[in-house]
C-alpha positions, 0 to 999 in steps of 0.5 A: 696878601695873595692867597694859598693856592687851589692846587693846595691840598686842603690839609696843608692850606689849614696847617698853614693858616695861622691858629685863632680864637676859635681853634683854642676854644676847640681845644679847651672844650676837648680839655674839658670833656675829657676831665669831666669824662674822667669824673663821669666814670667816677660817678657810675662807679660811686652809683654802682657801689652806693646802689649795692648798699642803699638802693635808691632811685636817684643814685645816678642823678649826678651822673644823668646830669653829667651826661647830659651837659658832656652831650652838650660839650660833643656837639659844642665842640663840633660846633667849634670845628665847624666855625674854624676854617683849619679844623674844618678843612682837617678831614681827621678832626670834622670826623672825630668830631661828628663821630663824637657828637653822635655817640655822646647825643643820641647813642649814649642816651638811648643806651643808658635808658635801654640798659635798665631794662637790658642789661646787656645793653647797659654794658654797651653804654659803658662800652661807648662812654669808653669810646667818646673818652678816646675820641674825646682824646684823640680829638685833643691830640689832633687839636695840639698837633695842629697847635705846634705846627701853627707855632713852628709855621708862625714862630708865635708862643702861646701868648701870641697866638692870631685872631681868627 
């Protein structure tokens, strides 16, 4: 089989390239970032609050722990897009990527420890956690986007998706 074109830009030649296994491990490691950043927020607040009536060392354990494996899940999904020739060659989605897994390890991190002592510092921890959760988000969206036009390209449902 011929292949695309190299006066091709790149973002067509990855639309056109059929969606696979490493696409749709991208995409469920988005899903699940941002639903475990759903319940790390919840975790903060459940440490704030407990702290207010029971201060103790490990209020937060939970959510330290939950930190560390969504850090892990970033740099997975980066990961992810890397392996994938169509989500490597969207310029929009490596960003969003390496952003994000720079900022969930070592930004975040860094500023959660810093904020016990600065407290200002501790707000722009959860300034960044916001950010990760909307990078997290817009990754997802780019991810889904390029999902539909594979099937519109392809004419495949879901059960029938390619193997890359």
């Amino acid at each position: 089989m011929a292949r695309a074109s190299r006066s091709t830009p790149v973002g067509e030649q990855a639309q056109a390239e059929a969606w696979g296994r490493r696409d749709t491990a991208l995409f469920a490691l988005t899903v699940a970032t941002l639903t475990l950043l759903a319940a790390q927020f919840a975790l903060a607040g459940l440490g704030a609050f407990t702290m207010d009536k029971t201060p103790t060392d490990n209020v937060y354990g939970a959510h330290v722990i939950l930190g560390v494996v969504i850090g892990v899940l970033a740099w997975l999904i980066l990961a992810a897009v890397l392996a994938s020739r169509p989500a490597r060659a969207h310029p929009r989605t490596l960003r969003l990527a390496v952003t994000l897994a720079l900022l969930a390890i070592p930004v975040e991190p860094l500023l959660g420890e810093a904020g016990q002592r600065v407290p200002v510092v501790g707000a722009v921890h959860a300034l960044n956690g916001l950010v990760i959760c909307a990078l997290t988000g817009w990754l997802m969206a780019e991810t889904g986007r390029r999902r539909a036009a594979a099937r519109r390209l392809t004419g495949t449902s879901g059960a029938e998706e390619g193997h890359q």
